[in-house]
C-alpha positions in Angstrom: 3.5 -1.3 14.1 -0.5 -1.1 14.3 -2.4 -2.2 11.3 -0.9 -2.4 7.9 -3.3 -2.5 4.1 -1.2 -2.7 0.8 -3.8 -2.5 -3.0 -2.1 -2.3 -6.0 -2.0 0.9 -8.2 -0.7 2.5 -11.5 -0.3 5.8 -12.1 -3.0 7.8 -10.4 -4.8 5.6 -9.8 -3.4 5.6 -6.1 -6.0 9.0 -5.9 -9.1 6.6 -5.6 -7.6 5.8 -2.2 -6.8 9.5 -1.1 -9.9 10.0 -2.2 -11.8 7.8 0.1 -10.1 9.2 3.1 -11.7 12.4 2.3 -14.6 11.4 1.8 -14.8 9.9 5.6 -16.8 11.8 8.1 -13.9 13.1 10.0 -11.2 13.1 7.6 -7.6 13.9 7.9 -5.2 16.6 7.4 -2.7 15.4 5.0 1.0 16.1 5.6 3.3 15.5 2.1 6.1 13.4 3.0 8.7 11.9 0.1 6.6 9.1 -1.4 3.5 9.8 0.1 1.3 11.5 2.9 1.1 11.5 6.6 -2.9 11.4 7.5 -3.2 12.7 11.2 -7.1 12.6 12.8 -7.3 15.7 14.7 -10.7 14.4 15.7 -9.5 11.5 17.4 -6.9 13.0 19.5 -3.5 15.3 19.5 0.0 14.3 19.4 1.3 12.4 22.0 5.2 12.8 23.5 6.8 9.7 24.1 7.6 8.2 27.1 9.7 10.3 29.3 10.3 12.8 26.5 8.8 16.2 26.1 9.3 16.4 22.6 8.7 14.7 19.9 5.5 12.7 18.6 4.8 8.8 19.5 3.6 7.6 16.9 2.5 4.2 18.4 0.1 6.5 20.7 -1.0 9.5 18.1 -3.9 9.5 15.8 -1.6 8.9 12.6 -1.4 6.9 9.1 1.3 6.7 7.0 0.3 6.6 3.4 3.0 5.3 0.8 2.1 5.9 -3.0 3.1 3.1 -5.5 6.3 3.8 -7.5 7.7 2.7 -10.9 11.0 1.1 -10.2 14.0 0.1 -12.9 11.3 1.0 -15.4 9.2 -2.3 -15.1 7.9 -2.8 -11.1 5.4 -1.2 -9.5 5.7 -1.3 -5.6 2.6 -1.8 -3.7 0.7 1.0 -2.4 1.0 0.9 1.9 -1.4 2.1 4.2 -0.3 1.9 7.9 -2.3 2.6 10.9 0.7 3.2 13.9 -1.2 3.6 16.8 -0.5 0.2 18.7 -2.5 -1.4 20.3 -4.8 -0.1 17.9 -8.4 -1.3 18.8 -7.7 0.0 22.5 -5.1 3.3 21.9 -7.3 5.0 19.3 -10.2 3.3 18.8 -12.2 5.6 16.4 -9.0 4.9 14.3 -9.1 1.4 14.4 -13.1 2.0 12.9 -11.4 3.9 9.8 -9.0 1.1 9.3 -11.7 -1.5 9.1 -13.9 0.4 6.5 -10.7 0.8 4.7 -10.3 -2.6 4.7 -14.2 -3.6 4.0 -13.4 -0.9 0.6 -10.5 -2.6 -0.1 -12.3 -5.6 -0.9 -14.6 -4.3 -3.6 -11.6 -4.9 -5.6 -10.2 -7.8 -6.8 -8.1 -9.7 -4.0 -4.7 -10.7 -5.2 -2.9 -12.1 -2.7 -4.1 -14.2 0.9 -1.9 -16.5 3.3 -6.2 -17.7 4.2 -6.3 -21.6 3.9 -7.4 -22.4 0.9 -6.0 -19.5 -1.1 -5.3 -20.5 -4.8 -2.8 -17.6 -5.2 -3.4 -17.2 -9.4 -1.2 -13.9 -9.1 1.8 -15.2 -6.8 3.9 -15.3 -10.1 4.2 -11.2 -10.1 4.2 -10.5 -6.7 7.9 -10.6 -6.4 10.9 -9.0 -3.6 9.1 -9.5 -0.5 5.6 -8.5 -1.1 4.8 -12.0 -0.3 5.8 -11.8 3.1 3.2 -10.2 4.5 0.5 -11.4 6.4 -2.2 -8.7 5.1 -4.2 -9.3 2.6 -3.1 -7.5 -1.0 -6.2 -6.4 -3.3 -5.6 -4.6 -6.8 -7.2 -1.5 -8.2 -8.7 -2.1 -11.2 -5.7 -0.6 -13.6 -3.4 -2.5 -11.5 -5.8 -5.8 -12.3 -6.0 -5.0 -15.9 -2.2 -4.3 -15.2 -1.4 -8.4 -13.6 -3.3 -9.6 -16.2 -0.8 -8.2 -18.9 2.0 -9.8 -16.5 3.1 -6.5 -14.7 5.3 -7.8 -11.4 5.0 -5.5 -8.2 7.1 -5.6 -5.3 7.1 -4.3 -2.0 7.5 -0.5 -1.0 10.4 -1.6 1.7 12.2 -3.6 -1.4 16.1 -2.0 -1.4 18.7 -2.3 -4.3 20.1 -5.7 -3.5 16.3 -7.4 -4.2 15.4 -5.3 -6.7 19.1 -5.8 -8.9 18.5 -9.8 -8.1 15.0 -9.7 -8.6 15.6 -7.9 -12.4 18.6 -10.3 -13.4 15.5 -13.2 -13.1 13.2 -10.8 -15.4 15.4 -10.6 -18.1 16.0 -14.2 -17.5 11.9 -14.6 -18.6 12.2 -12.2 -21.3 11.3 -9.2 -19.8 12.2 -6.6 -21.5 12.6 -2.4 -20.9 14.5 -3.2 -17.4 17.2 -0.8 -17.3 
């Protein structure tokens, strides 16, 4: 996969990043998908076939982002909001793509960062960043409802999190006290 972002988000507050992808100088057409949007740059190129096949789209080679919109799951976790570039190599397949994921990135940081595998990293929010959204070598930054959110001790997880994590995961919560989990 190319280049992956994950924030933090409640609610709609996920539009503030929509919202910044239209506001770019070429910006996307949006394609709904369940959970989210498909973001393909026309400017920056058409869809590519994959190797040896006539039909179909490459993703790995085509000017497209995958958006994924943070969910409420079991009534008390939020999962991370997921922006993935899939052209790969980035940098060198679609380089004007690879610009757009940088400023994305450089935005991201206006907000409060949440989670770093830097050296160094004091990781004060660790404790609710549950499933496997520490896994990840990408930097996590939070929105502010979503800081405002950590700070009241809402856990998130990651997007990809299936039933087995998220039962095993709850059975600890209620184990703290958490309550409202179904």
């Amino acid at each position: 996969m190319g280049t992956t972002h994950r924030f933090l988000a409640i609610d709609d507050e996920t539009q503030l990043v929509i919202d910044w992808f239209r506001g770019i100088s070429d910006p996307p057409e949006e394609i709904a998908r369940p959970g989210g949007l498909l973001l393909y740059f026309r400017a920056y190129g058409g869809f590519l076939p994959p190797e040896g096949n006539d039909s179909g789209v490459d993703c790995t080679k085509s000017p497209l982002v995958s958006f994924f919109r943070p969910q409420l799951k079991r009534g008390v976790l939020w999962t991370a909001g997921e922006v993935h570039f899939l052209p790969t190599p980035l940098a060198t397949t679609v380089p004007k793509l690879n610009s757009v994921s940088r400023r994305l990135h450089k935005w991201l940081g206006r907000f409060d960062l949440v989670f770093s595998r830097k050296p160094g990293w004091k990781g004060d929010w660790n404790y609710y960043l549950e499933g496997s959204l520490q896994n990840f070598d990408q930097e996590i930054f939070a929105l502010p409802r979503a800081m405002e959110a950590l700070r009241r001790g809402q856990y998130f997880v990651a997007d990809g999190d299936n039933d087995f994590v998220l039962d095993r995961l709850c059975r600890q919560l209620k184990g703290r006290g958490v309550v409202g989990i179904p």
